[in-house]
C-alpha positions as CSV (number, residue, x, y, z in Angstrom):
1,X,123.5,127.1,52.7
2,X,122.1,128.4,55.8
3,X,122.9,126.6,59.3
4,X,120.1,124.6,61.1
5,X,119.1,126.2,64.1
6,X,118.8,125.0,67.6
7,X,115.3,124.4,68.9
8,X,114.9,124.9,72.5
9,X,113.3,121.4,74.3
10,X,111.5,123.9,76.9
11,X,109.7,126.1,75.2
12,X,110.0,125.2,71.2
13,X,111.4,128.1,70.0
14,X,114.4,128.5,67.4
15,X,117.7,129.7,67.9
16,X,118.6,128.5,71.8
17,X,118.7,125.4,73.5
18,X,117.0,124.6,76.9
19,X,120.0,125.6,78.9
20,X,120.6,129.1,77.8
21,X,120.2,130.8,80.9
22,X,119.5,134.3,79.2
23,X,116.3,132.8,77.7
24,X,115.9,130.7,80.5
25,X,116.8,131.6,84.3
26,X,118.1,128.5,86.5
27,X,114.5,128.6,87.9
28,X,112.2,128.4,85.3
29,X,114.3,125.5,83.8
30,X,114.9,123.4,86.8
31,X,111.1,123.1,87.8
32,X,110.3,121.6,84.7
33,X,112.9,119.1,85.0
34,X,111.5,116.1,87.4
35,X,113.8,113.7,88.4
36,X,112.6,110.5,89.7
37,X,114.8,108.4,91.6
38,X,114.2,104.5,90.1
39,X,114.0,103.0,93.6
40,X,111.6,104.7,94.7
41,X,108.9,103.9,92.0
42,X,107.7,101.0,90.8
43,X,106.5,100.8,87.0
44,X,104.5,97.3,85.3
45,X,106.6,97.1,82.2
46,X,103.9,95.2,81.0
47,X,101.3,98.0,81.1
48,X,103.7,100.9,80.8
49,X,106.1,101.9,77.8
50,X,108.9,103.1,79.8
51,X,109.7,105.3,77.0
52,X,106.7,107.3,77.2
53,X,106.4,107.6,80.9
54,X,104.7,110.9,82.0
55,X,106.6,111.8,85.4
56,X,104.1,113.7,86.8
57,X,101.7,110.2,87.1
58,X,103.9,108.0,88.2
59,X,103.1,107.0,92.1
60,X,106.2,107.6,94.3
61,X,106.3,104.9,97.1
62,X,105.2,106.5,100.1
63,X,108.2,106.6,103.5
64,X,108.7,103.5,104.9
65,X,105.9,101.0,106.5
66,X,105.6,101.5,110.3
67,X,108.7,100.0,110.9
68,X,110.2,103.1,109.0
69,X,107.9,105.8,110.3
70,X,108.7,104.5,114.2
71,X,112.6,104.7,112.6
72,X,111.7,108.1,111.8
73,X,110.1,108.9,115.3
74,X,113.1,107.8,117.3
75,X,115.1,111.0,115.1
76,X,111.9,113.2,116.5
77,X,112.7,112.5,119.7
78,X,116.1,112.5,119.8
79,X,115.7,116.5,118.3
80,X,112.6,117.3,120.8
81,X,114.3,116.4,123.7
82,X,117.2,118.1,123.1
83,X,115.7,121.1,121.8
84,X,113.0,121.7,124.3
85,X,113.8,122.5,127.7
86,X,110.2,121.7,129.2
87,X,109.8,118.2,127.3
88,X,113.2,117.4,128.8
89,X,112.2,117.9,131.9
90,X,109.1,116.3,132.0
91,X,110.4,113.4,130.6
92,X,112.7,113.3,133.6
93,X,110.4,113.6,136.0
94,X,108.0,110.9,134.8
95,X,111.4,108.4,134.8
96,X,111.8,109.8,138.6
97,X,114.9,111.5,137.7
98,X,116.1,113.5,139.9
99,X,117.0,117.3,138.2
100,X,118.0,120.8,139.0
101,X,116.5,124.1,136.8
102,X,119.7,125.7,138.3
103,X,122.8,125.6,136.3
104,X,126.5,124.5,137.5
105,X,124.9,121.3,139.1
106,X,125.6,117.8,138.1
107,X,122.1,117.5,137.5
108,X,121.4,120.7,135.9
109,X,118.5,119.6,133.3
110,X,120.8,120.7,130.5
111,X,123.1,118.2,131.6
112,X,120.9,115.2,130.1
113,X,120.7,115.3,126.2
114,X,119.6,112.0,124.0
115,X,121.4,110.1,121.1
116,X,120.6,107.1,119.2
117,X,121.9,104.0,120.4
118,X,124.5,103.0,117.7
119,X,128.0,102.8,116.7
120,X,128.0,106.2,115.4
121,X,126.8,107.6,118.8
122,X,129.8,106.0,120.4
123,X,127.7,102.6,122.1
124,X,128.8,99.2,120.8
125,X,126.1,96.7,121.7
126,X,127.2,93.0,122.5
127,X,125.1,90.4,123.7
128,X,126.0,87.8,127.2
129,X,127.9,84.6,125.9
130,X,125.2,82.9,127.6
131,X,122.6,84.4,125.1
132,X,124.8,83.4,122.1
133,X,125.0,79.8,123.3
134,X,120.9,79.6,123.8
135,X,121.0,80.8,120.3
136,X,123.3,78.9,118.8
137,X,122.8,78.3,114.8
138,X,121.1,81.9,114.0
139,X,122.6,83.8,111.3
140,X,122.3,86.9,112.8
141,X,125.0,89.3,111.9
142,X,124.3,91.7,114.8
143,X,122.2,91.8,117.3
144,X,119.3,94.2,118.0
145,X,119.2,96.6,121.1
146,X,116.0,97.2,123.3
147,X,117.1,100.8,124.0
148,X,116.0,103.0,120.8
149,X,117.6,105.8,122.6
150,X,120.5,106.6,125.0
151,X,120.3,109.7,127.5
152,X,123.2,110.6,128.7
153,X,124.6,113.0,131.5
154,X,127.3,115.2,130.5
155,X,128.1,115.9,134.1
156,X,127.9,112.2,135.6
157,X,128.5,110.3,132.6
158,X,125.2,108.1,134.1
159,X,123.6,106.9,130.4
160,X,119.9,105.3,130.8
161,X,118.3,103.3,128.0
162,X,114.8,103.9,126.7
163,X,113.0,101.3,124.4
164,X,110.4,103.4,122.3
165,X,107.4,102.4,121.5
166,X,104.9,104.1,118.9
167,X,101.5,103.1,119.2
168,X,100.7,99.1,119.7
169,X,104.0,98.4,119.0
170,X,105.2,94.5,119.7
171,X,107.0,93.2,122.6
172,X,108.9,91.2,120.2
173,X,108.9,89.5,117.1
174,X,111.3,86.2,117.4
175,X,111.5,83.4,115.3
176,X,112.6,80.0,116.7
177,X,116.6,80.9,117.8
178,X,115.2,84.5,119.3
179,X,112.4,82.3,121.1
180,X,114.5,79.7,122.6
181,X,117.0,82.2,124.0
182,X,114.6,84.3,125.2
183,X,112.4,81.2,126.8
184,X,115.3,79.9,127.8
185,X,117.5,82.3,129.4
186,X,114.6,83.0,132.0
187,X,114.3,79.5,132.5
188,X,117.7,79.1,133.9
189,X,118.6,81.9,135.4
190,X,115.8,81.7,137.8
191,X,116.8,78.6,140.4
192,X,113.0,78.8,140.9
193,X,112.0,78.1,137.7
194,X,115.1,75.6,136.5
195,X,114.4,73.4,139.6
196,X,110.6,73.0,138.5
197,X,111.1,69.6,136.8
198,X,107.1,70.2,135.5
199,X,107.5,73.6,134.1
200,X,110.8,72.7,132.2
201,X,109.2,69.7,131.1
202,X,107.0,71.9,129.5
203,X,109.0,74.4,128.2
204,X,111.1,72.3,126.4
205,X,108.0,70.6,124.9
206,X,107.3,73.8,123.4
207,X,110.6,74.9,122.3
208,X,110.8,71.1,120.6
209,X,107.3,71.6,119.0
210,X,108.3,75.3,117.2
211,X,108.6,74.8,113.7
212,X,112.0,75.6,112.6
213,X,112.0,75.6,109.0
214,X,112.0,79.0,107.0
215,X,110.2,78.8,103.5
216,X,111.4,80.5,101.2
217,X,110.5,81.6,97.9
218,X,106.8,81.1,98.3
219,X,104.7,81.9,95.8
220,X,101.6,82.4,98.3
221,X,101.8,84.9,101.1
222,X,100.1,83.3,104.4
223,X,96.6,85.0,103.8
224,X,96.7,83.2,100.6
225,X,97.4,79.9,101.6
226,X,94.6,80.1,104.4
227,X,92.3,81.1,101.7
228,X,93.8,78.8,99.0
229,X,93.8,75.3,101.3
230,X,90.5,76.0,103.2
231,X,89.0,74.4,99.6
232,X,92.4,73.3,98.2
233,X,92.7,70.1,100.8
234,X,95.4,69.0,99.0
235,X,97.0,71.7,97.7
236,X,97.2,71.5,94.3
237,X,99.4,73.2,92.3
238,X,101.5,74.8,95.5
239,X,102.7,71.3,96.6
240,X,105.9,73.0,98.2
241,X,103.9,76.0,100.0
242,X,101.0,73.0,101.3
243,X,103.8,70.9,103.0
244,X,105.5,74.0,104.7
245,X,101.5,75.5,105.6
246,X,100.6,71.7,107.1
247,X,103.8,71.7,109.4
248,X,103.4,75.3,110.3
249,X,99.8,74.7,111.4
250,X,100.5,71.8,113.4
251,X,103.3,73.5,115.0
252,X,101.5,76.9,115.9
253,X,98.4,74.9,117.2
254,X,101.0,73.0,119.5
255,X,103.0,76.0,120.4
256,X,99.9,77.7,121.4
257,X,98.2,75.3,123.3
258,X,101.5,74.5,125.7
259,X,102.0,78.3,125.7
260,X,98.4,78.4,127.4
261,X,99.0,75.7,129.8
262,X,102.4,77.7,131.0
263,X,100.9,80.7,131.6
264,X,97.8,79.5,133.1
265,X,99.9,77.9,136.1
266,X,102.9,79.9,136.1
267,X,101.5,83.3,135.4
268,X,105.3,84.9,136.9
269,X,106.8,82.8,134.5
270,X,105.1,84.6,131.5
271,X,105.3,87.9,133.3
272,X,109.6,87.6,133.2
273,X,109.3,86.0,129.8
274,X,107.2,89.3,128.4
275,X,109.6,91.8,130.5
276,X,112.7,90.1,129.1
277,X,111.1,90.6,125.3
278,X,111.1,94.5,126.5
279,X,113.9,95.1,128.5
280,X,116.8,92.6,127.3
281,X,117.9,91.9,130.5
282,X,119.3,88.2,130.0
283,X,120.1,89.1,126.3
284,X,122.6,92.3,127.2
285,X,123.2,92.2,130.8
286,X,124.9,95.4,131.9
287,X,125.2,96.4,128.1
288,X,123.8,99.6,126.7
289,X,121.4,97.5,124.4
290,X,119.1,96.2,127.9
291,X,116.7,99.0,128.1
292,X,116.0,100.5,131.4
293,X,112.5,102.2,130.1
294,X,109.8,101.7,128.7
295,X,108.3,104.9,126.9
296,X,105.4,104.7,124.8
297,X,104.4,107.6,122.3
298,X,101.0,108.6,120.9
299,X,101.9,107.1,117.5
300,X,104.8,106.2,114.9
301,X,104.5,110.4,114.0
302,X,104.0,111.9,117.1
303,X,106.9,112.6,120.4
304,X,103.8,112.8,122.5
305,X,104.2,110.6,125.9
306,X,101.4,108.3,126.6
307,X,103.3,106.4,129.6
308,X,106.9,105.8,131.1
309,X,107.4,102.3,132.8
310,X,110.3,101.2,134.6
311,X,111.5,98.0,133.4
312,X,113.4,97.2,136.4
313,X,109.7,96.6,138.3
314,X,108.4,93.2,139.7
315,X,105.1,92.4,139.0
316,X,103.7,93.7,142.0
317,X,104.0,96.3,144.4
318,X,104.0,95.9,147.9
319,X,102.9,98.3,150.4
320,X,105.6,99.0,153.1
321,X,102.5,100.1,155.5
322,X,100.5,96.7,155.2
323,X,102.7,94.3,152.8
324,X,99.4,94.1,150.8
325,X,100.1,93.9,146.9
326,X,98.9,95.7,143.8
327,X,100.2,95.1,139.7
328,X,102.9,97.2,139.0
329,X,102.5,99.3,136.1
330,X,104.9,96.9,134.3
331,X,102.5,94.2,135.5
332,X,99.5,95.3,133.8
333,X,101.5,96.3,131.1
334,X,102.9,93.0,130.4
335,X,99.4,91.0,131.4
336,X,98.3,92.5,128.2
337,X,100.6,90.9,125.9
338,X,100.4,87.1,125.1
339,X,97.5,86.0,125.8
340,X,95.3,84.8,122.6
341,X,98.1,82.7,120.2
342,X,101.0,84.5,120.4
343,X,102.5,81.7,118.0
344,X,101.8,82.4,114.2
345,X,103.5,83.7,111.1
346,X,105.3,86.2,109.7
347,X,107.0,87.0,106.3
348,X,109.3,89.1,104.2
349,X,108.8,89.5,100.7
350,X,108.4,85.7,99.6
351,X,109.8,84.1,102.7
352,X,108.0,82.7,106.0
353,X,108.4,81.7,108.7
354,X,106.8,81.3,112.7
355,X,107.4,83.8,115.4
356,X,106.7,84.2,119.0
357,X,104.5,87.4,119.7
């Protein structure tokens, strides 16, 4: 009785198997294998028998949204400014860093290098008590610095904080614990604004008036529901999402329209209120996590600089010749930001909820 032979799963043939590395060298055989790594694709069992799944047609999920790409950039920027003498430097000089081409100096150029602001760069972030106690009842776990990246000098030991942003990216996005501590901790820490009996009687009609309430499990993303209830007046069949969508509408139009009055009379109010959102100021104090520049790149792919702001600027500049004033680059920076409805929604996978900018 003659012995079954093997037949090869690459090529068919009789009398070898797909791993014999005579018939078939390492790299013929591995670049027919495709492996495809389950979290990264996303197959309708209900159109697709996963037994018969060709992987060369399955979609991979493409990198991260923008949040991911920016991720991504603040690695890019990291490398580049280590790695290139010339973008170093000019990056220096547009913070109005002082620097020396000359080595032996304390502030040789080569001195300065750039790491990303986490624990496994060395920098524990840690917000002010008073922060924590204007945002009391959030379940935030850890809190998130405005410096993206640290530079630090190797001679001086001076580290300076740089917030990144790539493209249009937001001041902030805070829900209702994020917006009282921020709205708050400008509030009181400025006498001038705290002993304003009008503007905190404001405020704090505001702060009452943000819906507090996270939905969760929605079955309609936001989009949805504006389409759904603009015919639906009752809403129908999404009796959970319609209650949530009435209260957040309510709130939103309330938020907005004391958010207009505010910065219509106390336009330096909203000025420190959008600078705190960028720089952390009240939120870290003399913490690594306050940033101490603004940068802002071409895009979430590109290390290109469009602009460096100093976030330690006032609104205005005033001359020392004729004390007359001008907006600051952080000025007309921040003048930008806030001023349609800054109050509205925002959502992650099926949950909701309202945020500030």
């Amino acid at each position: 009785m003659s012995r079954k032979q093997n037949t090869c799963g690459l090529c068919g043939k009789s009398g070898h198997n797909r791993n014999n590395k005579k018939k078939h060298p390492i790299e013929e055989s591995s670049h027919k294998e495709v492996k495809v790594n389950v979290n990264e694709v996303k197959v309708n069992v209900n159109e697709v028998n996963v037994n018969e799944v060709n992987v060369n047609e399955v979609k991979v999920k493409k990198e991260g949204g923008v949040g991911g790409k920016s991720l991504k950039n603040e690695d890019n920027f990291v490398e580049v400014f280590n790695t290139d003498k010339e973008y170093r430097e000019d990056f220096l000089k547009q913070c109005n860093i002082e620097y020396s081409g000359v080595s032996g100096v304390s502030n040789f150029s080569d001195n300065w290098s750039a790491k990303k602001c986490n624990k496994n760069s060395g920098f524990m972030v840690k917000q002010t008590d008073k922060w924590k106690e204007f945002k009391d009842g959030s379940k935030e776990l850890a809190p998130t610095p405005k410096t993206d990246v640290v530079i630090v000098n190797s001679s001086t030991k001076e580290v300076i904080g740089i917030s990144l942003k790539s493209g249009n990216g937001r001041a902030t996005s805070a829900d209702n614990y994020e917006t009282n501590a921020i709205i708050s901790s400008v509030l009181y820490g400025n006498p001038d604004y705290a002993g304003n009996d009008k503007l905190v009687s404001l405020v704090n009609k505001l702060l009452d008036a943000m819906l507090k309430e996270k939905f969760h499990n929605s079955e309609l993303n936001m989009t949805e529901m504006k389409s759904n209830f603009s015919s639906n007046k009752e809403g129908v069949g999404f009796n959970r999402e319609f209650e949530w969508y009435t209260k957040h509408k309510i709130s939103c139009t309330k938020c907005n329209d004391l958010w207009k009055t505010i910065i219509t009379e106390y336009p330096e109010f909203k000025f420190d209120i959008i600078k705190e959102c960028l720089s952390g100021e009240y939120k870290f104090g003399s913490n690594i996590g306050k940033a101490n520049y603004l940068v802002k790149l071409e895009s979430s792919s590109s290390t290109k600089i469009v602009s460096v702001i100093d976030l330690s600027q006032s609104s205005k500049i005033v001359s020392i010749i004729d004390q007359s004033q001008s907006i600051s680059k952080l000025g007309e920076y921040c003048s930008k930001i806030g001023v349609g409805n800054p109050f509205a929604c925002k959502s992650s996978g099926s949950s909701l909820w309202m945020r500030f900018l």
